[in-house]
C-alpha positions in Angstrom: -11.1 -19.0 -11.5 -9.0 -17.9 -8.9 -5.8 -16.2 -10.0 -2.6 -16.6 -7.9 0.0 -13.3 -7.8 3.5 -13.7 -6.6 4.4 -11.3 -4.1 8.0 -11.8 -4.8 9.1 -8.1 -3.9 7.3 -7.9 -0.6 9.4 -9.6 2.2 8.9 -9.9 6.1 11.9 -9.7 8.3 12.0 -9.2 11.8 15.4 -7.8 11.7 14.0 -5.3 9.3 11.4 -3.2 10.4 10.0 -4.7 13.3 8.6 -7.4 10.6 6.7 -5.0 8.5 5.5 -5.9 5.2 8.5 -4.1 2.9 9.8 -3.9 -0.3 12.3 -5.8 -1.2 14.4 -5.5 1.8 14.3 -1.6 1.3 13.1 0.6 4.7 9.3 0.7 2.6 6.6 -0.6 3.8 3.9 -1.8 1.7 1.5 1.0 3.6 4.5 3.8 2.7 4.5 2.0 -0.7 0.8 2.4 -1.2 1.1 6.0 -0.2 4.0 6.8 -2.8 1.9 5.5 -5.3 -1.8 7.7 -4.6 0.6 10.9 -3.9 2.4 10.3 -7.2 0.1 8.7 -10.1 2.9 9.6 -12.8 5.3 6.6 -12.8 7.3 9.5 -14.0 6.9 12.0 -11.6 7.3 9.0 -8.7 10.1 8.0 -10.5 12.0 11.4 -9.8 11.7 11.1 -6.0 11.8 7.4 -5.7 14.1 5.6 -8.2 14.0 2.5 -6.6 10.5 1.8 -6.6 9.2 -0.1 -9.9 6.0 -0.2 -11.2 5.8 -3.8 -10.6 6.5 -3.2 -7.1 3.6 -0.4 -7.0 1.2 -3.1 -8.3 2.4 -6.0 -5.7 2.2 -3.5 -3.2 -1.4 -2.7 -4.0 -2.4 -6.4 -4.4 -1.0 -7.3 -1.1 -3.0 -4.0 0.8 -6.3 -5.4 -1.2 -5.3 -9.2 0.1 -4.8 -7.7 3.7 -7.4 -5.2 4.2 -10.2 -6.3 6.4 -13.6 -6.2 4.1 -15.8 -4.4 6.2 -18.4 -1.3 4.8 -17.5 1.8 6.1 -19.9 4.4 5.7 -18.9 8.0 4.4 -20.2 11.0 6.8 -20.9 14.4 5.6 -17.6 16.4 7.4 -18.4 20.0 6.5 -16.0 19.9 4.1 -16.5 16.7 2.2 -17.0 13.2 3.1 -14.6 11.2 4.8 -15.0 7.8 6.3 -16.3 7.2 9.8 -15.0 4.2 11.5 -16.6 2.2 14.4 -15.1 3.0 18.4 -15.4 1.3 21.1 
């Protein structure tokens, strides 16, 4: 059963943006949006620096970057200090 989820507070507008994916009109994209939300896991802390953003909007946000991202294995590389992902070139 597939489960249909309304994107109602990610717009695209040319005028806005260059037609980025945003938030509700705001100067957000869903990528900055996605961001915000891994660099502040506290709804409360996130809250302080960004008011506007809701936590319904974090979880649209993250729904449409799943719906968008290309599904592809990318394999993680030893980087000396960590692992990190290695992409394709070329």
């Amino acid at each position: 059963m597939e489960v249909m989820i309304q994107l109602y507070s990610i717009v695209s507008d040319p005028a806005l943006m260059n037609g980025q994916p945003c938030l509700r009109g705001l100067r957000l994209s869903v990528r900055r949006v996605v961001e915000i939300a891994a660099s502040y896991p506290d709804s409360a802390d996130r809250a302080v620096e960004y008011p506007e953003i809701e936590d319904e909007d974090i979880r649209q946000a993250l729904h449409f970057a799943a719906q968008y991202l290309p599904d592809e294995i990318v394999p993680l590389v030893d980087q000396g200090m960590g692992f990190g992902l290695r992409r394709k070139t070329g």
